[in-house]
Each structure stands twice: as C-alpha cells, then as structure tokens.
C-alpha positions in Angstrom: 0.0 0.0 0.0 1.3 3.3 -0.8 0.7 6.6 1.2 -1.6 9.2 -0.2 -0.1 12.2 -2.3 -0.7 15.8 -1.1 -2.5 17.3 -2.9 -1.0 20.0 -5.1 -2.1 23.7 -5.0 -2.7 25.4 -8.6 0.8 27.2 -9.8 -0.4 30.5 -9.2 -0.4 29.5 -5.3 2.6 27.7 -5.5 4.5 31.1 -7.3 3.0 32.7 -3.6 3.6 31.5 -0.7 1.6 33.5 1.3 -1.4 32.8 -0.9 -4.6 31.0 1.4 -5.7 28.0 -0.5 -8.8 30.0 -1.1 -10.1 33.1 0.1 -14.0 34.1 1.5 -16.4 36.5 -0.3 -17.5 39.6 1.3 -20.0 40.8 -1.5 -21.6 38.8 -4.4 -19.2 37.8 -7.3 -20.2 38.2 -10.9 -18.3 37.1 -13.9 -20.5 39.0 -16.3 -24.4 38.9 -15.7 -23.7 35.6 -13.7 -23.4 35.3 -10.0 -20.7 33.3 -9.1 -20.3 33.8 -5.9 -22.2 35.1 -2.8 -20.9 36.2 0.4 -19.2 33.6 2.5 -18.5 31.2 -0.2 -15.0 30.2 -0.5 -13.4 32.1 -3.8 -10.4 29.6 -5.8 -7.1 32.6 -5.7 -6.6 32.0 -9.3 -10.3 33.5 -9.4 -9.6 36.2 -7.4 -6.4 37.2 -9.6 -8.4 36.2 -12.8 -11.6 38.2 -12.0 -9.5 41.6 -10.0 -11.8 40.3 -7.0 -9.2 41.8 -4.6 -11.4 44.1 -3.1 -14.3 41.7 -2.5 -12.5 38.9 -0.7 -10.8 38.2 2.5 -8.1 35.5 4.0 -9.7 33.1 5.7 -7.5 33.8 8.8 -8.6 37.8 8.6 -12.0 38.5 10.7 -14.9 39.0 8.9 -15.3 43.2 8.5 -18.1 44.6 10.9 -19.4 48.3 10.5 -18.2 50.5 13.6 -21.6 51.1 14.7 -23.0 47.6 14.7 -22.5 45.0 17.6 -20.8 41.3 16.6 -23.5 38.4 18.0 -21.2 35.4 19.5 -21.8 33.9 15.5 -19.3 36.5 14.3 -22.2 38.5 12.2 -23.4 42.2 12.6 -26.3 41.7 14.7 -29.7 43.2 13.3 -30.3 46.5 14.6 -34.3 46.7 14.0 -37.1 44.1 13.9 -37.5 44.6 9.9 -33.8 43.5 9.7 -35.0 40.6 12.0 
C-alpha cells in the first residue's frame, strides 16, 4: 500500500507563498451577468487574480469586517439593529 499524495495547490499558489488555498467573499461575485459567488462562499485565488476580486474577498484567517456602529453576535455577524432586519 502506498501513502496518499498531497494534494498540489494550482501554480499561481505555488508562485506565492503566502497565498490562502482560497479566500472568502464579502460581497456577491459576478463574472458578467452571472453570479458566481455570494458572500461567504470560498473564492479559488486563481479567481480572485483572474476576476480583479481583490477588493471583495478576505483570507480566511482575517475576521470577517463589521461596520463600527453595529454589535458582533457570539456567530461572528453584525447583529440586526431593527425588527424589519429581524
């Protein structure tokens, strides 16, 4: 029996080392009309690159970005400040 491979990362990642093996949306992702990505999903970093989706992502190990004004529940999320946002 032979051991299991690693698996490898795509050669953009491997060209950075501090490339995250994928990053998370903060804002719905379009290529085009499409949606390709909503916020939370995990975003490929050849996409990012690819797409100039910089601005719209985070590293996974980076806390999710909270307005100033709103409190963070124990979940991590802004809570809702009004019962309509409820």
């Amino acid at each position: 029996m032979t051991a299991a491979r690693p698996a490898k990362r795509p050669a953009a990642a491997q060209d950075q080392p501090d490339t995250p093996p994928y990053y998370v949306a903060t804002q719905a992702l379009y290529i085009g009309a499409a949606r390709a990505h909503i916020p939370g999903d995990q975003v490929p970093p050849a996409h990012v690159e690819r797409f100039g989706w910089a601005d719209k992502v985070r590293r996974p190990d980076e806390p999710p970005a909270v307005p100033p004004d709103q409190p963070v529940t124990d979940e991590g999320q802004a809570a809702a400040t009004t019962e309509k946002e409820r």
